[in-house]
N, C-alpha and C positions, 0 to 999 in steps of 0.2 A: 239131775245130779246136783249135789252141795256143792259151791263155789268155795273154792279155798279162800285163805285170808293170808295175808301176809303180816307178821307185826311189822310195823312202819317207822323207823328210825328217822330223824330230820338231823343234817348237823349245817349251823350257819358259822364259818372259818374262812381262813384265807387258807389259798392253795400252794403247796409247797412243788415247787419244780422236781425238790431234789424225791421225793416221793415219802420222805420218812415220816412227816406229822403232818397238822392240818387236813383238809378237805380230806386226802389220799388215803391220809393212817385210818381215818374217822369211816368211811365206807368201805376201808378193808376190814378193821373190827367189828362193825356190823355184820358183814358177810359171813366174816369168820365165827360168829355165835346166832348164826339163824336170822337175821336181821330183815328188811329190806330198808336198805339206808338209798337215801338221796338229799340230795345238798342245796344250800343260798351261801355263793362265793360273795365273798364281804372284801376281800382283797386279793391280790396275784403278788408273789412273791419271786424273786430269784436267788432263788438259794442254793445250796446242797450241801455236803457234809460237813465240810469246814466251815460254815456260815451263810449269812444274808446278803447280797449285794446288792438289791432294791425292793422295795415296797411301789405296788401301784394302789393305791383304795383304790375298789370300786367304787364306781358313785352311788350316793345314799340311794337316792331316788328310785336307781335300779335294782340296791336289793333290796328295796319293799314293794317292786315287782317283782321281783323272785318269790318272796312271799305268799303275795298275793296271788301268783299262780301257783304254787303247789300246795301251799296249806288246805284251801276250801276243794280244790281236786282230789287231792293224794291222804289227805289228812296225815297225822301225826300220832301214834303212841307215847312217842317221847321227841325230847329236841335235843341237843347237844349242842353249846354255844361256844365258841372258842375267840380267836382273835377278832375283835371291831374295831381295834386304832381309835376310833375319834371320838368325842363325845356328841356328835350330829347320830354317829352313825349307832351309839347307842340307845341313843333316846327312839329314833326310829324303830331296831330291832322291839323294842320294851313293847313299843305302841301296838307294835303288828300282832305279836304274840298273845298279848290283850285282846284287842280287836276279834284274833279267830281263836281265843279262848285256847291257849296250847296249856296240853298239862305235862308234867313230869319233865321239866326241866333242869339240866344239866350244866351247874355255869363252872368251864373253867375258866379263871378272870387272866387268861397269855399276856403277858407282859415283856417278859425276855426269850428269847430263843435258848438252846441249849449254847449255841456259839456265843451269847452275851448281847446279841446283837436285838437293842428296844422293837416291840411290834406294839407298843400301847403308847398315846402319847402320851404327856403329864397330864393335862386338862382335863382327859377321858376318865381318871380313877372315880372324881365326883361324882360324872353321872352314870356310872357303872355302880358304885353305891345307892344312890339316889334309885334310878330309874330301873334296873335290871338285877341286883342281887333279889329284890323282894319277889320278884317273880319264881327263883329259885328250888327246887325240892334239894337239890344238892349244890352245895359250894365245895369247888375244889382245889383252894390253894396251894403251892406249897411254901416253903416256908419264906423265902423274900416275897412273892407274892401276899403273903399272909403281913408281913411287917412293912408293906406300903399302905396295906388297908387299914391297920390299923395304928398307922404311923406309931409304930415303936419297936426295938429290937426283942427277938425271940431267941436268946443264947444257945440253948438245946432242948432236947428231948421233955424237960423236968416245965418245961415253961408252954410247951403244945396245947393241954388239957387248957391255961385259960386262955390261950388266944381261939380255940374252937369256940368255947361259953361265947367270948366277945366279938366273935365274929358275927353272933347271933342277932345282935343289935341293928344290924342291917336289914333283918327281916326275912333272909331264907329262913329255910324250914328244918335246915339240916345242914352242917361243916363236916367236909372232912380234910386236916391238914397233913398233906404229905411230908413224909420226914426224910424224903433221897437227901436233902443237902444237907443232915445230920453229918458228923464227922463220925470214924470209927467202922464196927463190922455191921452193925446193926441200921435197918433202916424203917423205921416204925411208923405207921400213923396214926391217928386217932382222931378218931368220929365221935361229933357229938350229933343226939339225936335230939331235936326239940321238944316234939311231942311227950317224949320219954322224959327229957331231962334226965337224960342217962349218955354218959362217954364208956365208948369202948376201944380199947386200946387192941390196935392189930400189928401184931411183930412181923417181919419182915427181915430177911437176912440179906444184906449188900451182894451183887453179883458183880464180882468185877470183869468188866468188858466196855471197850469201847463204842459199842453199838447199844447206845441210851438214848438218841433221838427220837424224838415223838412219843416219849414213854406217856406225860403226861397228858397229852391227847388222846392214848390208845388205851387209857385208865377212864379217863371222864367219856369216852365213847361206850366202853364194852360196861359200864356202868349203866348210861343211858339205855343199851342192848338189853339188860338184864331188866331195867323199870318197865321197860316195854313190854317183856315177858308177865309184869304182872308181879315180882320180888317186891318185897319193900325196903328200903333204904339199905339195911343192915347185910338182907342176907343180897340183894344187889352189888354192894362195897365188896362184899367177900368174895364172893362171887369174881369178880371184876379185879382185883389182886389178884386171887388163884390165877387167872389168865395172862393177866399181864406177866407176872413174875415167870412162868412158862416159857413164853414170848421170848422173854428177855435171856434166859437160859439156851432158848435153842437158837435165838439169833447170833447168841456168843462167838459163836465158830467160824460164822461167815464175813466177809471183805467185801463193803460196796464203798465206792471212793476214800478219801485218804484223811476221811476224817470221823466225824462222829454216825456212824450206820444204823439203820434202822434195828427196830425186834423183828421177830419174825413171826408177823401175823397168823400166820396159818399152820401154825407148829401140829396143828391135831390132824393133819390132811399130808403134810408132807415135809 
């Protein structure tokens, strides 16, 4: 008898107590699009709806044993990289993923929480450009994340197309900038493709609800889910909106604590 296969999803984040992003959101949007997701905890957080109330790092050391037990075991189709806080703790990630040769890389660069509350320190943006954007198949900013990397503001919509090209300078292979913190109905993003040297602009219409937590990690995961399947960049992204925006629709209606509530991973099941 033929031995199945699993695609293999890797996502290295910190873990949210409150269950809405990080680690949680990251192996639920795996599951939820055929995945098999398993994780390297880079930090522990206490969080939940309404915000953060502590950061622990993991210690370096321990997640490039993390690493290094499941990458050459478990292998990897894709990674999905989310929160690292430190610049120790990036340079490490870079080296491992090198080291066991990971392809199809996913960087979302977390910086703030939805509550406002830092998960990146200052020091860490250098070598997250440096050391870890070049690794990249997709970069996935959004737009204050996108206007610390390239230290300069991004007013609206009309200014996206060149901070994508510029982002490029960094050495991923591919941007895409999210446009949630647009003002107005419309929430756009726009992908630039390297290889192509071609931007495509993806429209998106504003859902208003309070349950937007962990959007941005349950976007750079089921992204990551899709490269894994074998998509390329484009039809991946699309792909990966089509769900999120779903998510977000069918989480609208429900109440989990007294602040900002998760989507709803598994809107195709139940």
């Amino acid at each position: 008898m033929n031995e199945k296969t699993y695609r293999r999803v890797l996502t290295i984040a910190g873990s949210d107590s409150g269950g809405g992003a990080g680690i949680q959101a990251d192996l639920k949007t795996f599951a939820a699009n055929g995945c098999y997701g398993f994780s390297v905890v880079t930090a522990l957080t206490a969080q939940n709806t309404r915000g953060v109330a502590a950061i622990h790092p993991v210690p370096v050391d321990f997640v490039a044993q993390q690493l290094d037990a499941v990458l050459p075991d478990i292998g990897a189709d894709a990674v999905k990289i989310g929160m690292l806080y430190s610049p120790e703790l990036i340079e490490t990630v870079a080296r491992k993923l090198r080291e066991h040769g990971a392809a199809h890389v996913v960087l979302d660069p977390v910086m703030v929480a939805q509550s406002g509350d830092k998960l990146l320190r200052d020091d860490a943006v250098a070598a997250l450009k440096t050391h870890l954007i070049p690794l990249a198949e997709i970069l996935t900013p959004n737009i204050p994340e996108a206007e610390v990397l390239l230290d300069r503001k991004i007013p609206g919509a009309a200014e996206m197309p060149a901070a994508a090209q510029d982002l490029m300078r960094f050495g991923c292979r591919n941007v895409l900038v999210k446009g949630g913190h647009l003002e107005g109905a419309a929430s756009d993003d726009c992908l630039f493709l390297g290889a192509e040297k071609r931007l495509v602009r993806l429209p998106g219409a504003r859902i208003e609800t309070r349950n937007n937590h962990g959007t941005g990690c349950t976007l750079s995961s089921a992204i990551a889910a899709f490269l894994a399947q074998g998509g390329g960049a484009e039809d991946a992204v699309r792909r990966a909106k089509e769900y999120v925006a779903e998510a977000i629709r069918a989480g609208a209606a429900y109440r989990i604590g007294h602040g900002h509530g998760p989507v709803h991973h598994f809107w195709r099941y139940w």
